[in-house]
NUFILO-624518 format. One record per residue (C-alpha): x, y, z. Coordinates in pm, 1 decimal. Each point is the difference from the previous one (the first is absolute). Example, Ala and Ser with C-alpha at 12.3 -4.5 7.8 and 13.67 -1.06 7.14 Angstrom:
2
<r><X>1230.0</X><Y>-450.0</Y><Z>780.0</Z></r>
<r><X>137.0</X><Y>344.0</Y><Z>-66.0</Z></r>
# end
This chain:
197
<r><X>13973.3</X><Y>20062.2</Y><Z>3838.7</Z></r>
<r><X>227.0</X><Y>-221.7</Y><Z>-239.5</Z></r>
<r><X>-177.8</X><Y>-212.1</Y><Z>-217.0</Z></r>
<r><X>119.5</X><Y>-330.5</Y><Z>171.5</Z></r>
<r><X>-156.4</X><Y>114.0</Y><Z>350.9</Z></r>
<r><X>-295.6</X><Y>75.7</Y><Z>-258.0</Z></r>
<r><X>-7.8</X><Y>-359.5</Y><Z>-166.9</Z></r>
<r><X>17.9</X><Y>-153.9</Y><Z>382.9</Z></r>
<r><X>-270.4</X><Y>189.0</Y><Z>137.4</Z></r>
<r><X>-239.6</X><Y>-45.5</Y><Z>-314.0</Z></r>
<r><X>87.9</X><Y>-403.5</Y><Z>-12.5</Z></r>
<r><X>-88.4</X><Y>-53.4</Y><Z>374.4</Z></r>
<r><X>-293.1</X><Y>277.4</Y><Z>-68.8</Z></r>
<r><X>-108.7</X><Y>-278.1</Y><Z>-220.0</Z></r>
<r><X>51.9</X><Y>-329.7</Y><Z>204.0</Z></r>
<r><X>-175.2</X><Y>180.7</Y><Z>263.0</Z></r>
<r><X>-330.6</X><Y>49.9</Y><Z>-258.8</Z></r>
<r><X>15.2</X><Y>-336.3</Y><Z>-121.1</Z></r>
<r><X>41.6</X><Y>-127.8</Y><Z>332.5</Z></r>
<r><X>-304.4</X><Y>139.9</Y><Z>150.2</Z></r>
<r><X>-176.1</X><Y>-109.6</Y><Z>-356.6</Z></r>
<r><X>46.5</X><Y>-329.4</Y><Z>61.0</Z></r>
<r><X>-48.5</X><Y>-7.5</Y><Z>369.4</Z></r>
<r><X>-375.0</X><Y>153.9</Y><Z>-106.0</Z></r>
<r><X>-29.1</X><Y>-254.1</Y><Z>-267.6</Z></r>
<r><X>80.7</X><Y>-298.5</Y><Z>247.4</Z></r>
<r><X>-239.4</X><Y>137.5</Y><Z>270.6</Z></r>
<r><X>-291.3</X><Y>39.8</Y><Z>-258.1</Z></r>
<r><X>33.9</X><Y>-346.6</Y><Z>-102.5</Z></r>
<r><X>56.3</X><Y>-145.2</Y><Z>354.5</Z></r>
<r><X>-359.5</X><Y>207.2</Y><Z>117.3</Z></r>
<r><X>-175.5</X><Y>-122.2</Y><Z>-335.7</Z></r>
<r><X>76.5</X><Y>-379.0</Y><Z>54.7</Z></r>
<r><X>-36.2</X><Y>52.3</Y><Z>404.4</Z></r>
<r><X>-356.0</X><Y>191.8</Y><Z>-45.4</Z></r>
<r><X>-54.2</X><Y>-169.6</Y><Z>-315.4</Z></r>
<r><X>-115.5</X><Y>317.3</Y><Z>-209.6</Z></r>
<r><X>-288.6</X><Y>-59.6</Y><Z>-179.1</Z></r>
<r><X>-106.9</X><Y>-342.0</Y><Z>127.8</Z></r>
<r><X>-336.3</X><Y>-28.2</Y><Z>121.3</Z></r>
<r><X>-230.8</X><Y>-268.3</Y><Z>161.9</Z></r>
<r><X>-400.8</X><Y>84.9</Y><Z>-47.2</Z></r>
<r><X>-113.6</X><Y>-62.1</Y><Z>352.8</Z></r>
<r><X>-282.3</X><Y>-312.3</Y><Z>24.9</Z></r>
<r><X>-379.6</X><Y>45.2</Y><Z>62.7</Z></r>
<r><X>-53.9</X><Y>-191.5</Y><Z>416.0</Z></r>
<r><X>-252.7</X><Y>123.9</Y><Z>56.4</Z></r>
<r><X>-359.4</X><Y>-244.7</Y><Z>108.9</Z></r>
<r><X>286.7</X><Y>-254.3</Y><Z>1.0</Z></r>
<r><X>101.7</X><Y>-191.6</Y><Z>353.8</Z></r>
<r><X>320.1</X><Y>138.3</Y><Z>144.4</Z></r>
<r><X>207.1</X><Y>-282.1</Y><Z>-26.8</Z></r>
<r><X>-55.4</X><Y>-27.6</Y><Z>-392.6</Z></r>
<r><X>69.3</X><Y>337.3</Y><Z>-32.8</Z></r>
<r><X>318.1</X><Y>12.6</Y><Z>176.4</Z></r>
<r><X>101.7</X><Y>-280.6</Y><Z>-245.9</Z></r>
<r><X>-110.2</X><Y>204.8</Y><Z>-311.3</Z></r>
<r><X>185.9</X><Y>297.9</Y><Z>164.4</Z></r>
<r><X>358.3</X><Y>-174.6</Y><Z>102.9</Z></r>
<r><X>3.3</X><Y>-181.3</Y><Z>-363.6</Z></r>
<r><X>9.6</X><Y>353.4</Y><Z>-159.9</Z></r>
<r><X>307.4</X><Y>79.6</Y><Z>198.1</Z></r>
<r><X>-162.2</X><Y>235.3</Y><Z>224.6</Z></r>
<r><X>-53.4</X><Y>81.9</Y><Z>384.3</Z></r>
<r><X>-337.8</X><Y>-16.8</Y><Z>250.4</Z></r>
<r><X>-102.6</X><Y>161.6</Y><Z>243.4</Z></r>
<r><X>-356.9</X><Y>-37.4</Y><Z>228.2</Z></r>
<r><X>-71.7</X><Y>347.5</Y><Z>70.4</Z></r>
<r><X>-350.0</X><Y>-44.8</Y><Z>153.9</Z></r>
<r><X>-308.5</X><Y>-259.7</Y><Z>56.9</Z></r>
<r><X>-370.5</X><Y>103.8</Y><Z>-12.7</Z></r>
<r><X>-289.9</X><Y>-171.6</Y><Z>100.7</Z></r>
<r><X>-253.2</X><Y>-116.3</Y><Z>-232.4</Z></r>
<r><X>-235.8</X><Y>-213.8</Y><Z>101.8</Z></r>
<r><X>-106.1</X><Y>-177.0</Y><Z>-329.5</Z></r>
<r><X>341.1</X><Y>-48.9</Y><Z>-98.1</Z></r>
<r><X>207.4</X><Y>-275.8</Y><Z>41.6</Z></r>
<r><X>281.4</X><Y>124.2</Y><Z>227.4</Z></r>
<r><X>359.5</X><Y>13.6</Y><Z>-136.1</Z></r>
<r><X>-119.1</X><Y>151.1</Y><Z>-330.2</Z></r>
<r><X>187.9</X><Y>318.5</Y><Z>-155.0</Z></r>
<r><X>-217.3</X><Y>243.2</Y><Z>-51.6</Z></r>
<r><X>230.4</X><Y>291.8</Y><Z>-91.3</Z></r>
<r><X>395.5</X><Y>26.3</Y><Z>-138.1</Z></r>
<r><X>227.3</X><Y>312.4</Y><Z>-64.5</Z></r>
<r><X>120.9</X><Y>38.3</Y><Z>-235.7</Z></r>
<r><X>-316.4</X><Y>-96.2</Y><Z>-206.1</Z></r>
<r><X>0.4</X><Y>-327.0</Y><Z>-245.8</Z></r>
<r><X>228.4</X><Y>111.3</Y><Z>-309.2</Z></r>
<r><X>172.4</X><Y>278.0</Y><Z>115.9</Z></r>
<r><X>390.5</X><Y>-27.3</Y><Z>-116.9</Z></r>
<r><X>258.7</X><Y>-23.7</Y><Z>297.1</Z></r>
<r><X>326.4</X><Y>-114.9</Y><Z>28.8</Z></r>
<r><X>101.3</X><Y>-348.7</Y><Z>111.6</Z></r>
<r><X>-1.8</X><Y>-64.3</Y><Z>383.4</Z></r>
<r><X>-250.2</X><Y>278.4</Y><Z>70.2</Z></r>
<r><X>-292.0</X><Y>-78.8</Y><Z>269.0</Z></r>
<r><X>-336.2</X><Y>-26.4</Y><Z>-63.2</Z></r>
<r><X>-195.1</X><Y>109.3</Y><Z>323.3</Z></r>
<r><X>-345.7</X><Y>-222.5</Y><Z>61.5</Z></r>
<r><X>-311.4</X><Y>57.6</Y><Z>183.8</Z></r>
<r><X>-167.5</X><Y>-351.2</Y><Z>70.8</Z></r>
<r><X>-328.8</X><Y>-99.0</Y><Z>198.4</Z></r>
<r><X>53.1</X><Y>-63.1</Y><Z>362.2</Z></r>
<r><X>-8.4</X><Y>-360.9</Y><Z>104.0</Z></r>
<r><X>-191.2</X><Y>98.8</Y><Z>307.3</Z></r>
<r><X>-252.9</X><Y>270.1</Y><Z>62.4</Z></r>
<r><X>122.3</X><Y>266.2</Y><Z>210.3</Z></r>
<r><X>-157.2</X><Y>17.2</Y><Z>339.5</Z></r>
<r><X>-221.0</X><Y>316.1</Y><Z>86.2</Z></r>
<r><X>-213.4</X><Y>148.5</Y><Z>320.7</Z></r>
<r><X>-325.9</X><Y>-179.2</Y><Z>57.5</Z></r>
<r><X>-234.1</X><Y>273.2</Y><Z>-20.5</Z></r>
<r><X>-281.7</X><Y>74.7</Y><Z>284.2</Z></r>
<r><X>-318.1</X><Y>-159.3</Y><Z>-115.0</Z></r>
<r><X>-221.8</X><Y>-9.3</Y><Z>342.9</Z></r>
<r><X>-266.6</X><Y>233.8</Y><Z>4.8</Z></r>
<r><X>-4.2</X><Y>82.6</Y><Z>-366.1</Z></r>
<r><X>-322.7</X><Y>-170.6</Y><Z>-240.4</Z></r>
<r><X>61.6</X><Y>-255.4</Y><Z>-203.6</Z></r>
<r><X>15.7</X><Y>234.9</Y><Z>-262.7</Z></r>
<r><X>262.5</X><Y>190.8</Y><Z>93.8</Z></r>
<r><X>204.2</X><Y>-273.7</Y><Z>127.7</Z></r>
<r><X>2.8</X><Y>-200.3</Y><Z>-348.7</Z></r>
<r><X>105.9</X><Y>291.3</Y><Z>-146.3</Z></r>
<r><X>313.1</X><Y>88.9</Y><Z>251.7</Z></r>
<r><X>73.0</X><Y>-373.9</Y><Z>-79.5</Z></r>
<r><X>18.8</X><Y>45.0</Y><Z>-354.4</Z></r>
<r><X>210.9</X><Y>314.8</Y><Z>-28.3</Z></r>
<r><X>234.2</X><Y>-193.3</Y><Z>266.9</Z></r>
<r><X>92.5</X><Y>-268.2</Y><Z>-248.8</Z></r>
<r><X>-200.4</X><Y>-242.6</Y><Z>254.1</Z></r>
<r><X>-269.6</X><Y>-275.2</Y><Z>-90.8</Z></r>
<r><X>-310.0</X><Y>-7.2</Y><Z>132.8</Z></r>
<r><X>-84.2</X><Y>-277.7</Y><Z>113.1</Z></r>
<r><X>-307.9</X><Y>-197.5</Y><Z>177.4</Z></r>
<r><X>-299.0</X><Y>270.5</Y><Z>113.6</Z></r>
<r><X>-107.2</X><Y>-141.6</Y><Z>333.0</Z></r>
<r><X>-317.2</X><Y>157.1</Y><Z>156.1</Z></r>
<r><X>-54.4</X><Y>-86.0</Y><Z>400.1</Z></r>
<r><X>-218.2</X><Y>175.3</Y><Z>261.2</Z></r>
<r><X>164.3</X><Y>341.3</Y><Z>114.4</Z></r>
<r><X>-101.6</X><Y>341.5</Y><Z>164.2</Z></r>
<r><X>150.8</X><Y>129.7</Y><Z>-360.4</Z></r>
<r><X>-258.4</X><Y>0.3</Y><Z>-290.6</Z></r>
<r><X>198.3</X><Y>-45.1</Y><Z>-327.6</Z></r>
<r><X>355.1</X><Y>75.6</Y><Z>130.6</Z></r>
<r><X>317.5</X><Y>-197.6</Y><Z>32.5</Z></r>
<r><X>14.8</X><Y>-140.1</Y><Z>347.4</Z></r>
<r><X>348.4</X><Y>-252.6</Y><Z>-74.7</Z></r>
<r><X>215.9</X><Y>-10.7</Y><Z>-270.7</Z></r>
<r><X>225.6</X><Y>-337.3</Y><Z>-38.7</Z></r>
<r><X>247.1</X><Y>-129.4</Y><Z>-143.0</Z></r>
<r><X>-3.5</X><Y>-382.0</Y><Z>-47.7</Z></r>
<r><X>-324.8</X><Y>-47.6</Y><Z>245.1</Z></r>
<r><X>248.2</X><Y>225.6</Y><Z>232.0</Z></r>
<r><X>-74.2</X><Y>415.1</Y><Z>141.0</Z></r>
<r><X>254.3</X><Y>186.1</Y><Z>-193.7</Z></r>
<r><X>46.2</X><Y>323.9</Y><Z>187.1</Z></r>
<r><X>91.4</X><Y>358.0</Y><Z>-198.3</Z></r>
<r><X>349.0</X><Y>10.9</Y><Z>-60.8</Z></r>
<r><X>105.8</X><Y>-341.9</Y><Z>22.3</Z></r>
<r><X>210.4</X><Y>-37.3</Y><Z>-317.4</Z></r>
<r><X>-150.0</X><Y>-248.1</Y><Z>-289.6</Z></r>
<r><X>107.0</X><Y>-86.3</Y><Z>-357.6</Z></r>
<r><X>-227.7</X><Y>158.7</Y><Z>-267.4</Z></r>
<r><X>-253.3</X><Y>-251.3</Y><Z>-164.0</Z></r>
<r><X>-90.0</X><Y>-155.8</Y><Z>315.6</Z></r>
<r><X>-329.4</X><Y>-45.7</Y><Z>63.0</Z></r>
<r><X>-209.9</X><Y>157.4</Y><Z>312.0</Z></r>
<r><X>-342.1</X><Y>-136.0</Y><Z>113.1</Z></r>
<r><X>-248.7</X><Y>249.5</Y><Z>119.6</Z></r>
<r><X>-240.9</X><Y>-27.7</Y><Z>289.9</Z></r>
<r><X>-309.1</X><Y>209.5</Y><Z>-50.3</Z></r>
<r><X>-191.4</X><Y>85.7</Y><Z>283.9</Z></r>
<r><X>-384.6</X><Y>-74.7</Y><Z>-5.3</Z></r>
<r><X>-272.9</X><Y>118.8</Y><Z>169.5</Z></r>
<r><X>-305.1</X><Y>-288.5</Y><Z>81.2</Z></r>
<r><X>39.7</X><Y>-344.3</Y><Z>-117.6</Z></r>
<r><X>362.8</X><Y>-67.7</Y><Z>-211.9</Z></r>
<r><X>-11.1</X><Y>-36.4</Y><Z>-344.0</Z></r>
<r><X>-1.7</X><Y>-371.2</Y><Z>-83.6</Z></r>
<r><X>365.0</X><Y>-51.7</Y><Z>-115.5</Z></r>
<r><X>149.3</X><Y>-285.0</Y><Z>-221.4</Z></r>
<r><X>294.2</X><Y>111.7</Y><Z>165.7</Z></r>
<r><X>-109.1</X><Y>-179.1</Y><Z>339.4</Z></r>
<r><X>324.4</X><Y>-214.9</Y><Z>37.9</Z></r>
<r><X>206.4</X><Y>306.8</Y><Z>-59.0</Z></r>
<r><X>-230.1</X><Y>204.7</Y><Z>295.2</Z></r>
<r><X>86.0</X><Y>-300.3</Y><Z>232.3</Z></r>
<r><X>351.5</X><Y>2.5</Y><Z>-93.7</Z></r>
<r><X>28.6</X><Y>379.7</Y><Z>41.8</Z></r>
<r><X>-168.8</X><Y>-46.1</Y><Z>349.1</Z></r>
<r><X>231.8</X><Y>-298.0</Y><Z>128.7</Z></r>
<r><X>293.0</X><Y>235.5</Y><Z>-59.8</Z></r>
<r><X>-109.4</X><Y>283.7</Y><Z>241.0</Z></r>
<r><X>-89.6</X><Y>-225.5</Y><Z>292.1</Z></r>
# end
């Protein structure tokens, strides 16, 4: 091989190393100022905040949202975070989302359990682990001593499996042998009665 032939293939040997040098070079400074190595935002505490002040305090840091889920809780106010990812000062890059849990701004709706036939007992404590209230006892003559003879809803029979939001409240009739126990709740007796002739 003469040394010419030599010098050529050596020079463009050379070009072709710097070449792909500085085409490396370029794309590592392109990616750094595109991803912007090194630059981090500390993500903000939302949560026990209402959702519309926290989306604020999110979208001023330059970063994303997203409502993953809402939960029920009945003695929260509804539209409150109650849980982000990533948590409150965690470093992440600019534009990254922040996925929120909130409280639902209406209970959900569940089965109305079967109450006839069960004792008062019992049927207070069905309520309860139902998320229901419960509300006015009402005691009137029946051939049931102690039991649930009616459940309603708003001075209304709610039958099993009608659908009804959680926290509502269910009045009880309780059967009674004899003579009724006196009630205060008199008007709502009547009422209860008008609605079932």
């Amino acid at each position: 091989m003469s040394k010419n032939i030599l010098k050529i293939y050596l020079l463009h040997f050379s070009i072709a190393v710097i070449s792909v040098i500085t085409f490396l070079w370029i794309i590592n400074l392109y990616l750094n100022k595109f991803t912007k190595h090194n630059e981090y935002i500390n993500t903000p505490n939302v949560t026990k905040i209402e959702l519309q002040k926290g989306i604020q305090i999110i979208t001023s840091r330059k970063l994303r949202y997203t409502i993953i889920d809402s939960i029920y809780h009945p003695q929260e106010k509804s539209g409150i975070i109650v849980y982000q990812n990533p948590e409150p000062n965690t470093k992440v890059k600019e534009n990254r989302n922040i996925y929120i849990t909130i409280t639902s701004f209406q209970p959900p709706s569940i089965e109305m359990p079967k109450l006839v036939d069960l004792s008062e007992r019992q049927a207070i404590m069905i309520l309860k682990s139902y998320d229901l209230k419960v509300g006015k006892i009402i005691y009137e003559l029946s051939y049931c001593n102690g039991c649930v003879v009616k459940q309603l809803y708003k001075y209304k029979e709610i039958l099993p499996g009608k659908y009804i939001q959680k926290g509502s409240a269910i009045d009880l009739i309780i059967g009674q042998k004899g003579n009724a126990i006196p009630s205060a709740h008199s008007d709502t007796i009547n009422k209860a009665e008008t609605s079932f002739e």
